[in-house]
C-alpha positions as CSV (number, residue, x, y, z in Angstrom):
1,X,-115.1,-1.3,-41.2
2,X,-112.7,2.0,-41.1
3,X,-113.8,4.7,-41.8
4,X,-112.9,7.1,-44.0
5,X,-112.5,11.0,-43.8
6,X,-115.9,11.5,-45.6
7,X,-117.7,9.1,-43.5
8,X,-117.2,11.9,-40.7
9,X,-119.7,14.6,-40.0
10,X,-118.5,18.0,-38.4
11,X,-121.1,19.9,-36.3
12,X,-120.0,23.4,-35.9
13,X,-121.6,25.5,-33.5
14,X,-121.6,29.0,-35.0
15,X,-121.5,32.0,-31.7
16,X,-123.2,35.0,-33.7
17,X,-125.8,37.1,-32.0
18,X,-129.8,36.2,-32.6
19,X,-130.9,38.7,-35.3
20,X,-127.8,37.2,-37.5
21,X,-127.9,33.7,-36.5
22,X,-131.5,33.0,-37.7
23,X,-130.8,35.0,-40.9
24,X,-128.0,32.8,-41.5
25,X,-130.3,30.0,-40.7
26,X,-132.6,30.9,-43.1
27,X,-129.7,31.1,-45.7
28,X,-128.2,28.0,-45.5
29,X,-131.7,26.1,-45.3
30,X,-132.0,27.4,-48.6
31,X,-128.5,25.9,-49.6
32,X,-129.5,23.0,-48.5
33,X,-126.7,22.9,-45.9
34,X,-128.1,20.9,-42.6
35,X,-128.4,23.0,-39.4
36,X,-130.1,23.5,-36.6
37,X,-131.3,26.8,-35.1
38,X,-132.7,27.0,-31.4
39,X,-134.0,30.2,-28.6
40,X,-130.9,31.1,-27.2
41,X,-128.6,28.2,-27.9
42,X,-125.9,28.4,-30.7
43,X,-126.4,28.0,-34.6
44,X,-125.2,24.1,-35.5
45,X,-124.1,23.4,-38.8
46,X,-123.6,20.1,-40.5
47,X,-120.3,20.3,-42.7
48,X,-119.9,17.2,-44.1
49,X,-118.1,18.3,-47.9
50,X,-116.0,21.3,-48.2
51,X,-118.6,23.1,-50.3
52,X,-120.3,23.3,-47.0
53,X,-117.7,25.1,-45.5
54,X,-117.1,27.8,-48.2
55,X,-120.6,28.8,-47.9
56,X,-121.0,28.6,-44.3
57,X,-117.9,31.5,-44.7
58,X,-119.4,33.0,-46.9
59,X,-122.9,33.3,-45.8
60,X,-121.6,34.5,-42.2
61,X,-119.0,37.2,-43.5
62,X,-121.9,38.2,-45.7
63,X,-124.5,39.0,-43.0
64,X,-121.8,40.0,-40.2
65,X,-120.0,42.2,-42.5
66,X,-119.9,46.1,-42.8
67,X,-121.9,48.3,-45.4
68,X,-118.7,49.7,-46.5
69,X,-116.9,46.2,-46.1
70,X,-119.4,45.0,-48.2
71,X,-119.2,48.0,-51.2
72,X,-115.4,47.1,-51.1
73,X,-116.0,43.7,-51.8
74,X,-117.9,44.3,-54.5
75,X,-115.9,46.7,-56.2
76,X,-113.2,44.6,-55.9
77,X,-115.6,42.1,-58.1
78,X,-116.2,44.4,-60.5
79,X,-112.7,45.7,-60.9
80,X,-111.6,42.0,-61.4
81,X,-114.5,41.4,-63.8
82,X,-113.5,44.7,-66.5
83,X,-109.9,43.2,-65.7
84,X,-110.5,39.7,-67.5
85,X,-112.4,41.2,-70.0
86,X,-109.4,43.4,-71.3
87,X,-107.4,40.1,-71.0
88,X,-109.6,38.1,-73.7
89,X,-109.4,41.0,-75.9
């Protein structure tokens, strides 16, 4: 039987420090996105639809990320929020 490409499973190991790697555990537990979190070993994530991958992105720029990075960001969410409101108008 061939396989196809969403037969595959991608393991990604994800090199953060301790403090962020269980917090992003925790995070994508809650998504329920497969991974596996040990003492001193590398954060391994299961990415097996591309969902997966956006929120493993996301969830790590959002705990590795700057205060000020992260104001920015959401500014920038807010500005593009009032901005489609004028459009609809």
């Amino acid at each position: 039987m061939k396989s196809t490409p969403t037969d595959r499973l991608i393991i990604h190991s994800v090199g953060i420090n301790n403090t962020e790697r269980w917090t992003i555990y925790h995070r994508l537990q809650e998504l329920d996105i497969p991974c596996i979190c040990s003492t001193n070993k590398p954060l391994k994530v299961q990415l097996d639809h591309p969902c997966a991958i956006a929120q493993l992105c996301s969830v790590v720029r959002q705990s590795t990320a700057s205060r000020s990075e992260l104001i920015n960001r959401l500014e920038d969410c807010w500005e593009l929020k009032s901005q489609r409101k004028r459009i609809e108008y």
